[in-house]
C-alpha positions as CSV (number, residue, x, y, z in Angstrom):
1,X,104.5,111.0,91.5
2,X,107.4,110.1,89.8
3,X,110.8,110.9,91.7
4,X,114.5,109.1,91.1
5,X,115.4,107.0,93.6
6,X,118.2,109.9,94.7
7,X,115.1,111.8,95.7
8,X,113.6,109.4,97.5
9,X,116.9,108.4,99.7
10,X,117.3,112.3,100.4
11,X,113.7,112.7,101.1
12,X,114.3,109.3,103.3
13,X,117.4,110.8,104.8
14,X,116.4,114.5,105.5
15,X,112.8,113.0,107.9
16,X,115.6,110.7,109.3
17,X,117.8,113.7,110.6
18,X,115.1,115.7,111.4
19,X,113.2,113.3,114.0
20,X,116.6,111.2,115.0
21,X,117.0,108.0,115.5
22,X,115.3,107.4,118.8
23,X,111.9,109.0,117.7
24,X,112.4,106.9,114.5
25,X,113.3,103.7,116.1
26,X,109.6,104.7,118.2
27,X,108.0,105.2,115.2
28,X,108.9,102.0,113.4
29,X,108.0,100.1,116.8
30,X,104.4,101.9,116.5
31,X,104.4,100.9,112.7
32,X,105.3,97.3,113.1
33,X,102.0,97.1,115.7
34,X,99.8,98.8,113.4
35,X,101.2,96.1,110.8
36,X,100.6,93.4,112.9
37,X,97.1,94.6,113.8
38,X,96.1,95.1,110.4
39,X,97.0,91.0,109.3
40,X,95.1,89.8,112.3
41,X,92.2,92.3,110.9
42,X,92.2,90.4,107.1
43,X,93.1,87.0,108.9
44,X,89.9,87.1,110.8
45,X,87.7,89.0,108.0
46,X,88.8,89.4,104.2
47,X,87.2,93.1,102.9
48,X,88.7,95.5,100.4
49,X,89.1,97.7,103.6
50,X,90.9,95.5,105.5
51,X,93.4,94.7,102.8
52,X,93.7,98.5,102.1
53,X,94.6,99.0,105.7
54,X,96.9,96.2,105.6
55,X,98.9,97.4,102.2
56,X,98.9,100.9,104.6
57,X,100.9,99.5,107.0
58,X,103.0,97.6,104.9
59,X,104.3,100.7,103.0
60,X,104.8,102.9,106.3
61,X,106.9,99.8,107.8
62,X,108.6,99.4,104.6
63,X,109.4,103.5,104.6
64,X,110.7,103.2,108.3
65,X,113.1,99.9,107.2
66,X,114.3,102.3,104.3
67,X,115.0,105.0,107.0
68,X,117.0,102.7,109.0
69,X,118.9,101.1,106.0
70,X,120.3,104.1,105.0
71,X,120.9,105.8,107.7
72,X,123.1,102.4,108.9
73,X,125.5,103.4,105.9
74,X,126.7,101.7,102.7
75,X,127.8,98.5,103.9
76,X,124.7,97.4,105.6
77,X,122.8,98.4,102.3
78,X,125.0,96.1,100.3
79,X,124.6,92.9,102.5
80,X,121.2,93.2,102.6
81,X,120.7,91.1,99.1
82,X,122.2,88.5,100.4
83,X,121.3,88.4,104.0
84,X,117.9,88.2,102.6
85,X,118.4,85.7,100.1
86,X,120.1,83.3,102.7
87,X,117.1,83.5,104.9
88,X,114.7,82.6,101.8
89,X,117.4,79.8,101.1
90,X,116.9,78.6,104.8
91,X,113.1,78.9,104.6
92,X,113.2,77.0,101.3
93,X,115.1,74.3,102.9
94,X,112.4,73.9,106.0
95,X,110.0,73.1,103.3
96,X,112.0,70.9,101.3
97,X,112.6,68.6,104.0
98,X,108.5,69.1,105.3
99,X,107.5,68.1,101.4
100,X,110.2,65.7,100.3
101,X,110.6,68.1,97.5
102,X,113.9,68.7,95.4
103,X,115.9,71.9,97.0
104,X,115.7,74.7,94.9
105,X,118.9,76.6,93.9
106,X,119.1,80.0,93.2
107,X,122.0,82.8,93.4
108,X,121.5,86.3,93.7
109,X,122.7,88.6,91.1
110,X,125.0,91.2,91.8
């Protein structure tokens, strides 16, 4: 199915306005166990099945996230590069100083 990304964000938007935000902030709740259910499912047995189910829950999480992204407005949306970037950058850091390793430096393109 191919559909712009306009689409998608009004598609997004419209099951956001029609549910609200406090059946949506539910949802995503009951999403994020699912998720977490389905790792512990592959963690403990590796199947084609299980890492269906997982990739499942991964996009109905991610299509929650979106919901909540853009339905916090235009600002959030544009921080969220970087707020996620300087979280890798922190991560990347832990392991540096676990390994030894040289840090690695990397900016985020605008």
């Amino acid at each position: 199915m191919d559909i712009t990304k306009q689409e998608r964000d009004e598609r997004l938007d419209k099951i956001f306005r029609h549910y609200g935000l406090n059946a949506q902030a539910l949802q995503l709740c009951e999403e994020c166990g699912e998720l977490v259910t389905a790792v512990s499912k592959l963690v403990r047995k590796t199947s084609p099945e299980n890492t269906m189910r997982l990739l499942e829950e991964i996009v109905d999480v991610n299509i929650m996230c979106r919901q909540f992204l853009q339905a916090m407005g235009e600002y959030p949306n544009r921080l969220f590069p970087y707020l996620a970037e300087e979280k890798i950058s922190r991560q990347m850091e832990r392991i540096r100083i676990e390994t030894g390793a040289p840090l690695e430096t990397r900016r985020i393109k605008k």
